[in-house]
C-alpha positions in Angstrom: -14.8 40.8 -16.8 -11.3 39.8 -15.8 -10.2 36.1 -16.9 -10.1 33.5 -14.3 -6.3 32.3 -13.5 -5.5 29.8 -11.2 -2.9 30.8 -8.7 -0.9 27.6 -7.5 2.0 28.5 -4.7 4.7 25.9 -2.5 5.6 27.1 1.1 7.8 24.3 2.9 7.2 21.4 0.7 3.0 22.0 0.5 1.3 23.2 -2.5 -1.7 24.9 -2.7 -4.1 26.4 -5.7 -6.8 28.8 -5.5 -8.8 31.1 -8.1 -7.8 34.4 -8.2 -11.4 35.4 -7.8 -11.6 33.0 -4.9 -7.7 33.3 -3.5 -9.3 32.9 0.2 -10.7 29.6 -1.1 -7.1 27.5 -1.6 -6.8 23.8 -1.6 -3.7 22.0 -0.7 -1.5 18.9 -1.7 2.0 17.2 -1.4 2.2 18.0 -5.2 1.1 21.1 -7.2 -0.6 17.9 -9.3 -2.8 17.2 -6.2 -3.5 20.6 -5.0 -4.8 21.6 -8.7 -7.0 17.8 -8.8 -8.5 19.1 -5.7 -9.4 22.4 -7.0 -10.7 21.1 -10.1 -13.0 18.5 -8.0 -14.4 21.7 -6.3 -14.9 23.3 -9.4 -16.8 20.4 -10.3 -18.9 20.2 -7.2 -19.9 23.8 -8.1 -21.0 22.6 -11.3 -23.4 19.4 -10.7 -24.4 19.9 -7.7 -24.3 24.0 -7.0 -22.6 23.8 -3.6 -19.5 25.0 -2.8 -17.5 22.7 -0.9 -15.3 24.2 2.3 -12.1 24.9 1.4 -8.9 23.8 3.0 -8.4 27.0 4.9 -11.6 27.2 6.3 -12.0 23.3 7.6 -9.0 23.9 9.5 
C-alpha cells in the first residue's frame, strides 16, 4: 500500500490540503497553517467518531 501524503496547494491567496488518497476531499484556509488544522480535525472526526465530515468542496 502506497504511503499517505498530504497534498497542500495556494491558488490566489487560498490554501487548500487534501490526502492524496482523498484529493477530491480538500479543505481550505487563508494560511496553508489553517487549511492543514482543518484537515487534521477531519482526520480526527474519522477517528473518534467514524464519520467523515463534508469537505469544503462538496458543502459549496
Amino acid at each position: 500500500m502506497a504511503e499517505r501524503q498530504i497534498i497542500v496547494r495556494c491558488a490566489e491567496g487560498k490554501w487548500s490540503a487534501a490526502y492524496s488518497d482523498r484529493p477530491e476531499e480538500r479543505f481550505y484556509g487563508t494560511s496553508m497553517d489553517e487549511a492543514l488544522d482543518r484537515l487534521k480535525r477531519s482526520a480526527d472526526d474519522v477517528e473518534n467518531t467514524g464519520n467523515r465530515p463534508e469537505s469544503d468542496d462538496k458543502t459549496r
